[in-house]
MITIFI-793955 format. One record per residue (C-alpha): x, y, z; residue number from 1; residue in one letter. Coordinates in steps of 0.5 Angstrom, whole numbers. Example, Ala and Ser with C-alpha at 12.3 -4.5 7.8 and 13.67 -1.06 7.14 Angstrom:
% residues 2
<<25, -9, 16>, 1, 'A'>
<<27, -2, 14>, 2, 'S'>
END
This chain:
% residues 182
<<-49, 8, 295>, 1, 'X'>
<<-50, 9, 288>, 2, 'X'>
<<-42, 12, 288>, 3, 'X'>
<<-40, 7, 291>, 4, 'X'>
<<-42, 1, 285>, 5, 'X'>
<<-40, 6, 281>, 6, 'X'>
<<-33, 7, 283>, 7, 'X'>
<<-31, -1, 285>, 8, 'X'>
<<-34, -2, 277>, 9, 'X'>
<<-30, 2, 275>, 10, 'X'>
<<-24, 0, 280>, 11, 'X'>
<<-26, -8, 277>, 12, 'X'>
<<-26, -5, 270>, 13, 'X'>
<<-19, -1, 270>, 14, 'X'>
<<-16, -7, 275>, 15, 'X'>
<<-19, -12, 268>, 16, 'X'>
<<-16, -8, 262>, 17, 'X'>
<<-9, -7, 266>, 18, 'X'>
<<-8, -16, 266>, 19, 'X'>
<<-11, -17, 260>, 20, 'X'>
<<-6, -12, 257>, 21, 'X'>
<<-1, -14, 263>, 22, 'X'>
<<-2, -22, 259>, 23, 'X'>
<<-1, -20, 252>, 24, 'X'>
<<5, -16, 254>, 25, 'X'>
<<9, -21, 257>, 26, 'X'>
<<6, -27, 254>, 27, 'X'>
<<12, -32, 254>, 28, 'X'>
<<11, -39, 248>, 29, 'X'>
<<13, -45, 250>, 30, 'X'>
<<17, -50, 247>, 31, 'X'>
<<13, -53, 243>, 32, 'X'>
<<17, -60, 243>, 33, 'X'>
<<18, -60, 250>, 34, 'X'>
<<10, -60, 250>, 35, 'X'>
<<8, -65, 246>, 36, 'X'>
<<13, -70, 251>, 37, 'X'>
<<10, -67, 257>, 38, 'X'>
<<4, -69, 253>, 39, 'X'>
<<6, -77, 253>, 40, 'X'>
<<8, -78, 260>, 41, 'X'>
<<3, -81, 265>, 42, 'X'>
<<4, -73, 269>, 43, 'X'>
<<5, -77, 275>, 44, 'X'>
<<9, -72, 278>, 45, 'X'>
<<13, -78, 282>, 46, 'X'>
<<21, -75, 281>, 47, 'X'>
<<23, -82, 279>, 48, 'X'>
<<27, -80, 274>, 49, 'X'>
<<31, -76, 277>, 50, 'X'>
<<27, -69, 277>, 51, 'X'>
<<22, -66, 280>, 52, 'X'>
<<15, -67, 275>, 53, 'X'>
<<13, -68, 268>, 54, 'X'>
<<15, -62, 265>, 55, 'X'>
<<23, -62, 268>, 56, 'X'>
<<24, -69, 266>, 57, 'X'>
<<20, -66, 259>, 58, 'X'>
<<25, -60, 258>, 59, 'X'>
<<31, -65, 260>, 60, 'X'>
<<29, -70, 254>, 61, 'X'>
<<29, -64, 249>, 62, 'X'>
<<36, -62, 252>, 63, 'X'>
<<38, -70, 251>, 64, 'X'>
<<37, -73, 258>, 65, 'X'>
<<36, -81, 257>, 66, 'X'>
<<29, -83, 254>, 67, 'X'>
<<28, -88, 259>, 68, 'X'>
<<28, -85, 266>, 69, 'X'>
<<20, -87, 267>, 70, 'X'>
<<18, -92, 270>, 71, 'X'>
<<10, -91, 272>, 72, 'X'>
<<9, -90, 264>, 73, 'X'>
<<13, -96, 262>, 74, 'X'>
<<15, -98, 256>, 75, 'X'>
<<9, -96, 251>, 76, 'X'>
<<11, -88, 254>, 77, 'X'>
<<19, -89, 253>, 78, 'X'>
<<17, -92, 245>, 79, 'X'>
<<12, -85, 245>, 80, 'X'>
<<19, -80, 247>, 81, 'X'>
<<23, -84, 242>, 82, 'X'>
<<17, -83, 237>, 83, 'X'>
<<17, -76, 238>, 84, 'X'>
<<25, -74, 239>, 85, 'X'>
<<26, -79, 233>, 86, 'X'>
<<31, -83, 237>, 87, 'X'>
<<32, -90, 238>, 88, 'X'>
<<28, -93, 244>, 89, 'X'>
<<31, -95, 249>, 90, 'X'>
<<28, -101, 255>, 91, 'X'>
<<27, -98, 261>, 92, 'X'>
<<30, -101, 267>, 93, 'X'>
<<25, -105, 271>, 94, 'X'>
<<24, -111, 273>, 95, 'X'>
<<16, -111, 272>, 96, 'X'>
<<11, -107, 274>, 97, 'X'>
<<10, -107, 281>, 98, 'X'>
<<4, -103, 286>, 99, 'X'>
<<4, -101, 292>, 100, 'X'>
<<2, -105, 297>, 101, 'X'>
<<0, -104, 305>, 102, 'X'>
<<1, -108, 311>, 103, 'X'>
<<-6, -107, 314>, 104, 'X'>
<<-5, -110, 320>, 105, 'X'>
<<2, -105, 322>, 106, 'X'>
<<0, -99, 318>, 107, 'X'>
<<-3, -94, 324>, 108, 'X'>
<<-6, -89, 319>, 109, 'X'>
<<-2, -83, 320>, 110, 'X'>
<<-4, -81, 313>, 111, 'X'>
<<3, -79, 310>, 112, 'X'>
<<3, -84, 304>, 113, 'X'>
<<-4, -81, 303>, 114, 'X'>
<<-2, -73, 301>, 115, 'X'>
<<5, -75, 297>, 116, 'X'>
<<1, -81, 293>, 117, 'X'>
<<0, -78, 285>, 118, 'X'>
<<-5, -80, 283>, 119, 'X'>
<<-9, -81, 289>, 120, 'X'>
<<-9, -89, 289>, 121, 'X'>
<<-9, -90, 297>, 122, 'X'>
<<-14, -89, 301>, 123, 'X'>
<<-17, -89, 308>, 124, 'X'>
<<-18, -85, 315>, 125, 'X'>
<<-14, -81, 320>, 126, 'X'>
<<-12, -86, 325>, 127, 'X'>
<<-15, -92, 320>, 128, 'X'>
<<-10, -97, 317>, 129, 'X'>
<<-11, -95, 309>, 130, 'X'>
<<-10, -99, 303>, 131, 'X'>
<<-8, -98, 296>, 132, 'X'>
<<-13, -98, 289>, 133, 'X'>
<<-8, -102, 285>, 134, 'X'>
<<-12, -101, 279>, 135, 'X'>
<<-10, -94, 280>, 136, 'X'>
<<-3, -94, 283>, 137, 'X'>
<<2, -93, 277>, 138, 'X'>
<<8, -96, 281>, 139, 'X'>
<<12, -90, 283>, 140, 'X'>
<<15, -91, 290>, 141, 'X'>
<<13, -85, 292>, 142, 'X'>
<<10, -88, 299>, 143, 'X'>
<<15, -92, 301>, 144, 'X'>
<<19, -87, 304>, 145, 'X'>
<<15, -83, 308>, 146, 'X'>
<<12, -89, 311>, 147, 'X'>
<<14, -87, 319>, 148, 'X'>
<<13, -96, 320>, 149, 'X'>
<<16, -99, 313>, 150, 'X'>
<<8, -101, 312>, 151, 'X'>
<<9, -101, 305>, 152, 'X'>
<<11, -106, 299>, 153, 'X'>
<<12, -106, 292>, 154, 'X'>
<<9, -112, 290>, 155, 'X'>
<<10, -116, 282>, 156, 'X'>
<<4, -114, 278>, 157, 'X'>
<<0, -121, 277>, 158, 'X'>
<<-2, -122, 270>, 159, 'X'>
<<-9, -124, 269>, 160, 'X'>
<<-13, -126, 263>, 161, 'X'>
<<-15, -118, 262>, 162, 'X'>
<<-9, -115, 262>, 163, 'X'>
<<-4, -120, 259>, 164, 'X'>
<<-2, -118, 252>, 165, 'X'>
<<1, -123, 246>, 166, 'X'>
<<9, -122, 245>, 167, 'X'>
<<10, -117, 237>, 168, 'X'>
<<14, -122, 234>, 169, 'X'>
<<21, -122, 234>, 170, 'X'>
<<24, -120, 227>, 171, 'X'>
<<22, -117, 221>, 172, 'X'>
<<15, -120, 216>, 173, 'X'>
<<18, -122, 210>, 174, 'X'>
<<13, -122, 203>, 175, 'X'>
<<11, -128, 204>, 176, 'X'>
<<7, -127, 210>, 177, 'X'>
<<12, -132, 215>, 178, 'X'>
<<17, -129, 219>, 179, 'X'>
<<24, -128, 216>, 180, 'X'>
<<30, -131, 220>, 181, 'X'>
<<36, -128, 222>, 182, 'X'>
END
């Protein structure tokens, strides 16, 4: 009994050392750049932008691809990118913030749009109609084609008085602390 401890120790111990050297010898860097934008993207994995997650669209940005490809992170996430490529920004092309939104009455709970939502927004039971958190939906259209019953819309985002924001103004501050007009 005892021989056979120390054998399968020595079986882990050996199995250890040989990754531990396996993963200092064959350490690939990543590029650093295409980390900081990876960072800065909302890691929705939704493919909106043409490919197929977060860090395709990140290698794509460092090798010049559009800066406003990602319509869940909006704006504030495209004026990130521009910051962090030293571009200038581009608005992204959207006609608002929208979520998901499911016809109760017609869904009939296959649970389709439940295992492709990103960020787990949609809730519900097999054989159960399902509804969507829309405080956590990121707008990513993800669950409208799998939808077997076309049960799903994309709907506006309401403005309310906890999410609405004053517009920056329009032109430069002149010393004088009053707006410059051009």
């Amino acid at each position: 009994m005892i021989e056979a401890v120390l054998s399968m120790g020595g079986l882990a111990l050996a199995a250890g050392l040989g990754l531990g050297f396996a993963s200092k010898k064959f350490h690939v860097e990543g590029d650093p750049m295409a980390e900081k934008l990876e960072a800065a993207l909302p890691a929705t994995n939704c493919g909106n932008c043409g490919f197929p997650g977060c860090r395709p669209y990140a290698d794509a940005l460092v090798g010049g691809a559009p800066i406003n490809l990602c319509l869940p992170g909006g704006n504030a996430t495209m004026e990130a990118i521009a910051q962090i490529l030293g571009v200038d920004p581009k608005p992204v092309v959207s006609d608002g913030p929208k979520t998901a939104m499911i016809r109760e009455n017609d869904c009939i709970g296959c649970t389709a749009c439940i295992k492709v939502c990103p960020v787990d927004a949609i809730i519900g039971a097999n054989k159960q109609s399902h509804t969507v958190i829309t405080s956590e939906c990121t707008g990513c259209v993800a669950c409208v084609e799998p939808c077997p019953v076309d049960c799903i819309d994309m709907i506006p985002v309401q403005e309310t008085l906890y999410d609405w924001r004053w517009q920056k103004p329009a032109g430069p501050i002149a010393a004088s602390g009053s707006l410059a007009l051009n």
